[in-house]
Each structure stands twice: as C-alpha cells, then as structure tokens.
N, C-alpha and C positions, 0 to 999 in steps of 0.2 A: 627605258628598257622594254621592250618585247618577250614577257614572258611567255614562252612557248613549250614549257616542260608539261608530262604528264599529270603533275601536280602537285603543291596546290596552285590553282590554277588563278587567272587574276579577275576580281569582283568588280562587280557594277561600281560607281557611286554612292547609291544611296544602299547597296548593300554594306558599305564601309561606313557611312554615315548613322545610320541604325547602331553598330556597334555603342555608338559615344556617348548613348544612353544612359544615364542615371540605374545604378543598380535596384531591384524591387525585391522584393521579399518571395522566395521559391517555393512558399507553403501558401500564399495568399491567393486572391481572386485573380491579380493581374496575370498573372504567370500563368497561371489554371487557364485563363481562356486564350493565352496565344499556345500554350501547350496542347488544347485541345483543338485549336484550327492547323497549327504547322501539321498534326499529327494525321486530321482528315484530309490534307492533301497531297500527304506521304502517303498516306494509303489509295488517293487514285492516280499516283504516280507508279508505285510499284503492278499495278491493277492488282489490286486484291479485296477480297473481303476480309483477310484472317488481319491478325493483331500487326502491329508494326512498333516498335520503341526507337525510342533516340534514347544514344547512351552519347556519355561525355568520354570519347577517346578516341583513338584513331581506327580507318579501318582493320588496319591488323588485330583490336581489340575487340572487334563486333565477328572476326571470323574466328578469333577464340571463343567468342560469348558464343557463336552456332554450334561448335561442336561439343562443349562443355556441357550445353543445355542440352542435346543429345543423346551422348553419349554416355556408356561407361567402359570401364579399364579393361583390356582384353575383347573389346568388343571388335568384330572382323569390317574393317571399313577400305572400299575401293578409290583411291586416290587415280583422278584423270589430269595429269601433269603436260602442259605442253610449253614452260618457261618457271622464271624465279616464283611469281607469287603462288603459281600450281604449287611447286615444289614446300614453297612456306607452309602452304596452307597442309599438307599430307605432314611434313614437321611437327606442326602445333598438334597435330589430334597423335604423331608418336610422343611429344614432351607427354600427353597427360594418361599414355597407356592404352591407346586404341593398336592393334592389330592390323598397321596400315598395308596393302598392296597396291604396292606404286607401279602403275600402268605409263609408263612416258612413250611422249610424242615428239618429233624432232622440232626444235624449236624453229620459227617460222611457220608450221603447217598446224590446223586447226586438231582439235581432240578427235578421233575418229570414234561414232557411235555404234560402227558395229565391232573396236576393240571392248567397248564397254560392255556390250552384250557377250563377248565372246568372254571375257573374265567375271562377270553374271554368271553364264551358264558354267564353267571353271569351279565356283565355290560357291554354295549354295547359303553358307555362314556369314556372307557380308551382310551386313546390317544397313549401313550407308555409304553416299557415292558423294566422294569431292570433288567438285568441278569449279573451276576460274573461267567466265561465261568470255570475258576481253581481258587477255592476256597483256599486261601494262608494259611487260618487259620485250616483248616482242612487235607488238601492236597487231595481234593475229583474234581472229571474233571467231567462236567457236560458233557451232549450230545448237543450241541451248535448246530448241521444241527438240528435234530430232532425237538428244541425251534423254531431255526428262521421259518421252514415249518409253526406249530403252528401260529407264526405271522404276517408270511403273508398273511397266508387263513383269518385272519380277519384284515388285511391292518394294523397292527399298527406299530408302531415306532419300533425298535430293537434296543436299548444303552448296550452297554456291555462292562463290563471291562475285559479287558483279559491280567489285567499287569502282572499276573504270568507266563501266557501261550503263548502271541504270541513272534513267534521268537523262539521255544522250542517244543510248540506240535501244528498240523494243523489248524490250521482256515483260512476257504477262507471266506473270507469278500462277496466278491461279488456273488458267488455262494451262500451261505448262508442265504442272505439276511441280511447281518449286515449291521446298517443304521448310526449308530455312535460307532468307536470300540478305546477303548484307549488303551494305554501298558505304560511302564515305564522302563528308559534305563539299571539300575540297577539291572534288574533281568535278564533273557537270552542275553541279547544283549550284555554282558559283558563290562560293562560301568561304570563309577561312578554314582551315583546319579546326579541329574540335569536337563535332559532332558526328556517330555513325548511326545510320539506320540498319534495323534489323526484321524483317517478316515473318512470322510465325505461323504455318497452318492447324488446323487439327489435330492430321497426322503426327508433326512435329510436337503438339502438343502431349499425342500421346506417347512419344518416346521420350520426353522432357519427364513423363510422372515416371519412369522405369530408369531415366541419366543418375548413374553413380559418380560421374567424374566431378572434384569438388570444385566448387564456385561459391562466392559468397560477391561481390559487387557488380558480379557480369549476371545473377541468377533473375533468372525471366519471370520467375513467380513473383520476384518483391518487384518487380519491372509491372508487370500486369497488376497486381492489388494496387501500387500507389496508382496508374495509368488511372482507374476506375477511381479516384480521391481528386485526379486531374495533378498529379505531382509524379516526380521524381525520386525513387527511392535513394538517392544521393545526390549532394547539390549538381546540379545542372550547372554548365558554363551560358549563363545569362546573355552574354554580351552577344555567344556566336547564333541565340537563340533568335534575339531579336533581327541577325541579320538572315536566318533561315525562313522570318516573316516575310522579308523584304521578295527577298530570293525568291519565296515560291509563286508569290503572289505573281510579281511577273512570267513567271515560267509558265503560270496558267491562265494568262494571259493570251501567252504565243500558244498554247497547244500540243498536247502531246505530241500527234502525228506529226506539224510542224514541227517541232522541235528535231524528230527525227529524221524528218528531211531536211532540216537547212542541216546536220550533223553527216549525213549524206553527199550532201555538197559539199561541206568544207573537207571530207577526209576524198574524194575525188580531185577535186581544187588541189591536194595538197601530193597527193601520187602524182597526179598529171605535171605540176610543176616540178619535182623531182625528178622525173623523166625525160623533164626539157632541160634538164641540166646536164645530161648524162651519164646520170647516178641510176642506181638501182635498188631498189626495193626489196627489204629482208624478205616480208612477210609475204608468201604466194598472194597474188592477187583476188585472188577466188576467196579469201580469209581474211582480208585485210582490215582492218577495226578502221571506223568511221570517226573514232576520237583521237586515236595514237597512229602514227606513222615512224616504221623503223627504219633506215635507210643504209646500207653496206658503205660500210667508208670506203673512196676511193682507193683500189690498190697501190700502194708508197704515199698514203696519207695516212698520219696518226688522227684516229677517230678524235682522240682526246685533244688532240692539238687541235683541230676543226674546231670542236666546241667552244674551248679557250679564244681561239681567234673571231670566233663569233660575235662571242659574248665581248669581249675587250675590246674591240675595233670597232663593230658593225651593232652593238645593241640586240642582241639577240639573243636570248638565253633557250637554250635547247638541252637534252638531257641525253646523257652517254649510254653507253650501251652496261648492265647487271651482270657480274658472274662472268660468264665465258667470255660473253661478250664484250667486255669494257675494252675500248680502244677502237671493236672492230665495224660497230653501228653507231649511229647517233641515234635520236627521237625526239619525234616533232609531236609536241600536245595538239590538238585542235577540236578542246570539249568545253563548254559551260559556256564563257562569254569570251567570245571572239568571230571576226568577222571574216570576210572574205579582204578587205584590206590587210588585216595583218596575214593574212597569208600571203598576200602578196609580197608583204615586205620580209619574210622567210626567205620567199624564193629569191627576192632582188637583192637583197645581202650575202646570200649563199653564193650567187654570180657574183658576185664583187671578192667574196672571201676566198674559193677555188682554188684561184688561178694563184694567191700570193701561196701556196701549199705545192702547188706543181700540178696543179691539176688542170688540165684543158678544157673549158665549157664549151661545149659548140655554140658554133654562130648562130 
C-alpha cells in the first residue's frame, strides 16, 4: 500500500528498526543523552533559542498543553479559524474557560492578517491569538511571519499549531514571533505516532507564571525542572524516542532548506498532476500547503467512494474530506518520507480509478 494520508505518515526503515530496541531505564544515563541530543535538534528545527519538550501524546495533546500553560479561565483569547483543526484548536481553549472570539475564514483560502489586526484593534482584552499555520483539513498554508508581525504590534500571545507543517515547510519560531508552537512526530518527522513537540519562549513563559487553567501531566514547569535532570517528568514512550533518534539524524543530514525544497516539489509535483487529470484543487493556489493536497471530487463522484476505490483496487490510501466536507474532497499527504515516485503512482492510479466512477480523464 501507498500510504498517502496526512498522517501518520509512513517511516524510513531504520526508523522502524530503532523501535525494536530493548527497553532502558527512563531515569538513567542512556535515556538522559538521547533525550538531550533529540531535544537539541528539535530546537534547530523549530529555529529557536527558547525551551522545546517532547511530551508522550498526540498532537491534539501539545495544543492543549500550549493553551493550558498559557492561559487562564475567562481570559479574552482571538481564535483565527480557516478549517477542522482551527476550529478544534478555539474548542479546546472554550472546554477550559478561555473567552474565545472566533474569527473564521472560508475553508480553502488562507487566514487573512489584516482580519486579525482588525479584531486586535476590535478588543483590546484579547490576551492571546490561535492560529493553525497548515490547515490539515483543507491543505491551505497560512502566511505565519505576516500573522505573528500582526501580534506583536499589539503585544499578544502567539499559540500555533503547526503539526502539519513544521519539519516540512519554514517557520522560524523566533524570528517570527511564535510564543508557543506545537508539531506532532507523525507527520514530517517521519515517526510513528506518539510523540508531540512543544516551544516555549520567554514571553510564553511569562504568561505560564500568571496561567490559572488546570493542568497537572501536560504542566511545562515539571516539563522544564525534569528537562534540566535530562528526564521526563512522566515516563516517556521509549520505543517512539529511539526512532525520533533515527529520524532526526537523517533529516539533518538532508538540511533544513532542503528539506523545504524537495517539500516544495513534491506539493507542486502533486497539484500539477491533479490537474492533468482534470480535477481541481480545493485550496486556492496562492495558499496551497506543500505537504497536504485537497482535491474537489468530481461532480457525480462520491468522494467517499473514490477513496474506497483507491484504496481496494489500486493500493492507494488517501484521506477523505473532515466535517463539511466528507464525501466532497479527498487528500493527498505528501510530507516526511516520500518521494517523487510515489507521487507518481497517485497520479497513475487515480487515472486508472476515474474512469470506473464515470469520470472522464483527458487524453
């Protein structure tokens, strides 16, 4: 099978091989020194100087851990929504009593930074601003320097989930003003599931010592004291650790800049054959995320059925459309480890699949 879903996404060899490791002791020496190299090269992945943790959960659990460690109840917080995981993420800070205003953007088109400035100057009370940098559900890549400017000019918080995109397309943490940024190992980092990174700055830190919302296994204080011991204030998932060794080592191998150029390639590679199919593209061009590709199912084709047929017939697993959209997009992953072959064999299966649905491929 051709896994081609947004994630989790599918791993090297010797990243799976790493797993099968003999378990170690999560207080000891050994753990201590791959804990303290995976961690220094999380941090010139994310480009930063501030703090970084790996917690053991999914992403969804590291963009609770940013706003919990943030926040507190009643706190006035601007949520920039342009799909499912926007919308999740403005959810999770209403489950714990933030005072969210939910700014939405039409799904397909990117967050726009001058509504965020315009609901800034709006309410003066917001405290912090939620933004999802690569929208998973749509496959649409916001303009992330453009937002953070926006939020600094009126001092607010900057929480971002960027579990689609860091590790895959740029974001400088630091130069950007990102104030708490999460990611998830399952998608570019080419990892199993298991693992989330979290960034921590200064600022962040100083609205972490004022956060009243309660936390006790996601809390960044006992995250940072064990960090400084080289441990885990809670056992760690061992297995996915050692393949986060494997993982990164090669990633800094190939180079960040590279990295985001062949991720470059493959999300053009992966539009352009779409196109030669003639299919069309949910996500405006001008926005289009370099790891996810959303695609409008053909008119009198059930999205759903597409995928089924994909996956059944042709080996292909591709992921359907969230929420609104189920039935009426599919999506195409193309982050962490995949090549320009397996795109190709998206597209060369997609022409083969079409035509049994009633669809016409052009010649």
């Amino acid at each position: 099978m051709n896994l081609r879903i947004p994630g989790p996404t599918p791993c090297p060899e010797d990243v799976l091989q790493a797993m099968s490791k003999q378990m170690i002791n999560h207080r000891g020496k050994e753990f201590a020194e791959l804990l303290g190299q995976v961690t220094s090269k999380l941090k010139r992945a994310f480009q930063t100087n501030g703090d970084v943790f790996i917690l053991t959960c999914s992403g969804t659990g590291a963009m609770e851990a940013s706003i919990v460690n943030s926040l507190s109840p009643g706190d006035k917080v601007l949520s920039l929504s342009n799909g499912a995981f926007g919308d999740r993420f403005a959810t999770i800070a209403e489950r714990f009593g933030a005072d969210v205003t939910r700014v939405k953007f039409e799904w397909g088109q990117a967050v726009d930074p001058d509504a965020a400035k315009r609901a800034l100057d709006a309410d003066p009370k917001i405290k912090a601003v939620l933004v999802t940098h690569n929208e998973t559900s749509t496959g649409v890549t916001s303009d992330l320097e453009a937002i953070g400017a926006v939020v600094r000019k009126f001092d607010k918080l900057l929480i971002v989930d960027a579990i689609s995109s860091l590790g895959c397309i740029d974001l400088q943490v630091d130069a950007w003003g990102c104030d708490v940024v999460a990611t998830g190992s399952q998608k570019g980092w080419m990892v199993p599931p298991g693992l989330a990174f979290v960034s921590v700055n200064e600022r962040a830190w100083k609205a972490h010592a004022e956060a009243k919302m309660p936390r006790f296994y996601w809390d960044f204080t006992a995250a940072k004291e064990y960090l400084e011991k080289d441990q885990t204030p809670w056992t760690p998932a061992v297995s996915v650790f050692y393949a986060l060794g494997v993982a990164l080592a090669t990633l800094e191998k190939e180079g960040l800049q590279n990295i985001f150029a062949r991720h470059a390639r493959l999300g053009q590679q992966t539009r352009d054959g779409i196109k030669s199919l003639g299919l069309s593209l949910f996500a405006d061009e001008s926005c289009a995320s370099n790891t996810i590709t959303a695609v409008k199912s053909p008119e009198g084709v059930d999205g759903k059925k597409l995928v089924a047929t994909v996956r059944d017939e042709h080996g292909i697993v591709l992921a359907g459309g969230q929420a609104s959209l189920a039935g009426k997009i599919f999506r195409i992953g193309h982050l962490g480890f995949v090549t320009e072959a397996d795109i190709d064999d998206v597209i060369t299966q997609l022409r083969l699949a079409l035509p049994k649905l009633g669809f016409k491929v052009p010649g």
